[in-house]
C-alpha positions as CSV (number, residue, x, y, z in Angstrom):
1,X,216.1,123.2,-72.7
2,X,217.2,125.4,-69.9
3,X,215.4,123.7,-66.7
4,X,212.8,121.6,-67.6
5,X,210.7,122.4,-64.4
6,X,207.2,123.2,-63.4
7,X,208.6,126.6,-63.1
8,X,209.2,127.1,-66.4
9,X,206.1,125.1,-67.9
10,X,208.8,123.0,-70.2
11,X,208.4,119.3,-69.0
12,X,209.2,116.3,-71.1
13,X,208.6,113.4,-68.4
14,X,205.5,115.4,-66.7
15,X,203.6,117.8,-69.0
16,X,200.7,118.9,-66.5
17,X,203.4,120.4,-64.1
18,X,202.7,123.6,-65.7
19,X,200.0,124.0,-63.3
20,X,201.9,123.9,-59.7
21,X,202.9,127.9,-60.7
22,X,199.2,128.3,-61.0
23,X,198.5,126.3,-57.8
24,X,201.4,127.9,-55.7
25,X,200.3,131.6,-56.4
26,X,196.9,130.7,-56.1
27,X,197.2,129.4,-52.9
28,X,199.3,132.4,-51.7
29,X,196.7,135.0,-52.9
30,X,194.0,133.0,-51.0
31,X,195.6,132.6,-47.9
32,X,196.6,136.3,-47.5
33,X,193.1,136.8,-48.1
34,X,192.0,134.9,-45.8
35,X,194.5,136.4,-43.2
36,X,193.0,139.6,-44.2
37,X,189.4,138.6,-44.0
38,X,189.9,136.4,-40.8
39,X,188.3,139.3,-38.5
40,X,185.6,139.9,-40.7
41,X,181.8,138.5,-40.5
42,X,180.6,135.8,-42.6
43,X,178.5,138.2,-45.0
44,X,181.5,140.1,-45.4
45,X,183.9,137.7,-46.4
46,X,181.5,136.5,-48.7
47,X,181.1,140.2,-50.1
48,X,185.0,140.5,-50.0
49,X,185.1,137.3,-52.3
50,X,183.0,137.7,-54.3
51,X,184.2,141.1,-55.2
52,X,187.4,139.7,-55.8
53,X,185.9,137.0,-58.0
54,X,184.4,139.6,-60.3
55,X,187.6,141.9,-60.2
56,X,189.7,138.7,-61.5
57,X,187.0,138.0,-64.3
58,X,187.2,141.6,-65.2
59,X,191.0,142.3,-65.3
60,X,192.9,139.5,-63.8
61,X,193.8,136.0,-64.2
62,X,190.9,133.5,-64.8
63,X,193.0,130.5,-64.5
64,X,195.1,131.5,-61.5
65,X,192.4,132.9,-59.1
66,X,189.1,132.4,-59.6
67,X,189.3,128.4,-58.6
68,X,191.2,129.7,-55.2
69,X,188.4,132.1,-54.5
70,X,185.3,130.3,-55.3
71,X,187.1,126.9,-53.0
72,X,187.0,130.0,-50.4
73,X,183.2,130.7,-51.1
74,X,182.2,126.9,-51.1
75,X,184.2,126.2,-47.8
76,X,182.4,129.2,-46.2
77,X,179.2,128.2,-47.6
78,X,179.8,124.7,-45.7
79,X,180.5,126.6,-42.9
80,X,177.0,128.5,-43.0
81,X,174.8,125.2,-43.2
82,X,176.7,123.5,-40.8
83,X,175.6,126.0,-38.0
84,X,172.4,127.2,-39.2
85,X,170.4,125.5,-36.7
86,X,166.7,123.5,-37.3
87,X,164.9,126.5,-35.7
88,X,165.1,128.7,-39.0
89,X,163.5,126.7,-41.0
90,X,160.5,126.5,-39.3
91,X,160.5,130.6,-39.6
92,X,158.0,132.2,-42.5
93,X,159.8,134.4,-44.8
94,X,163.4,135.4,-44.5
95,X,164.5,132.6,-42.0
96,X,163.9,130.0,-44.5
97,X,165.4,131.9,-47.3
98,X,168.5,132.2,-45.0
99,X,168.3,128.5,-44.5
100,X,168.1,127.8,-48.3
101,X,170.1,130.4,-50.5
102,X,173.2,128.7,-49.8
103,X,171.8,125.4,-51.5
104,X,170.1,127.5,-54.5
105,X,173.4,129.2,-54.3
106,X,175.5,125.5,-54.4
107,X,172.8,124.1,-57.7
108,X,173.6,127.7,-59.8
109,X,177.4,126.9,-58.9
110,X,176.5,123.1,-60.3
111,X,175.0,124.8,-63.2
112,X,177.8,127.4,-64.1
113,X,180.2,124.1,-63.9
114,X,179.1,121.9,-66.1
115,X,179.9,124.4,-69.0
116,X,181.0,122.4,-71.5
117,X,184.8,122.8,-72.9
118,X,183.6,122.9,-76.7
119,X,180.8,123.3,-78.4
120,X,178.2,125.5,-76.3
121,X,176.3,126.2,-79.1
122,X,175.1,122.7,-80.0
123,X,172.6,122.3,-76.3
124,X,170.4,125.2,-75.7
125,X,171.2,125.7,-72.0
126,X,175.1,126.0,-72.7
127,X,174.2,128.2,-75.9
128,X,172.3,130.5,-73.3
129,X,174.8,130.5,-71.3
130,X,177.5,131.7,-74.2
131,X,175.0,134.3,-75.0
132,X,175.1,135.8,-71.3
133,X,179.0,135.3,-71.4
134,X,179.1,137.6,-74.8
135,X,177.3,140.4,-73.1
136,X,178.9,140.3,-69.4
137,X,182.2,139.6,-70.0
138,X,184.9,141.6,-71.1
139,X,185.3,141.7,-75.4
140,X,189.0,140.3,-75.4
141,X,187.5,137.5,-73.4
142,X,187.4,134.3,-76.0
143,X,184.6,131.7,-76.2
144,X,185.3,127.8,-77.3
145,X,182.3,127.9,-79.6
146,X,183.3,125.2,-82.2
147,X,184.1,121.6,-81.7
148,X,188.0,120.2,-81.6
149,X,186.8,117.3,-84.4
């Protein structure tokens, strides 16, 4: 075995180390994005991310990114209802969607999570969702559709 490190993914003693290549790079990424997007507003840090989000589903790595960037998108969205202030949601209209799309925004993250790892097509919700994965997402993308009984 020629070095039997999380580097190389090869680990007798400590078989999950394969993921600290995953973590270290993913880390990187996000934090030069965030140098990057330090100036901008709120809105457009949450554009910038969620553009990259949909650039790594499309043509990068899902395991390597997308965790960094939506961590980035949930720390911001704590950031927005920590200073939205009791005032707006008294407001008809617009201020109290701006007071609750980041908690609609927080239950459709809740939603998209619980995705189960196999079998999607034996609960309706999770087969719905495997329906809207097989027309969004890229065709080389692969499903877990079948059970690992």
């Amino acid at each position: 075995m020629d070095g039997p490190t999380w580097s190389t993914g090869r680990n007798a003693y400590e078989g999950i180390q394969w993921t600290m290549a995953y973590e270290i790079r993913g880390s990187m990424v996000l934090y030069l994005v965030l140098v990057v997007t330090a100036s901008f507003t709120s809105h457009a840090r949450v554009i910038s991310l969620f553009l990259l989000t949909i650039y790594c589903v499309y043509w990068g790595d899902l395991l390597g990114d997308i965790p960094f960037y939506t961590g980035a998108l949930l720390a911001n969205l704590s950031i927005v209802l920590g200073t939205t202030s009791n005032n707006a949601s008294r407001g008809i209209g617009i201020g109290k969607f701006r007071v609750k799309w980041p908690l609609l925004l927080a239950a459709f993250a809740l939603f998209l999570g619980s995705y189960p790892p196999d079998s999607p097509d034996a609960r309706g919700w999770s087969n719905v969702m495997l329906r809207f994965a097989e027309i969004f997402f890229p065709a080389d993308c692969t499903f877990p559709t079948t059970s690992l009984n």
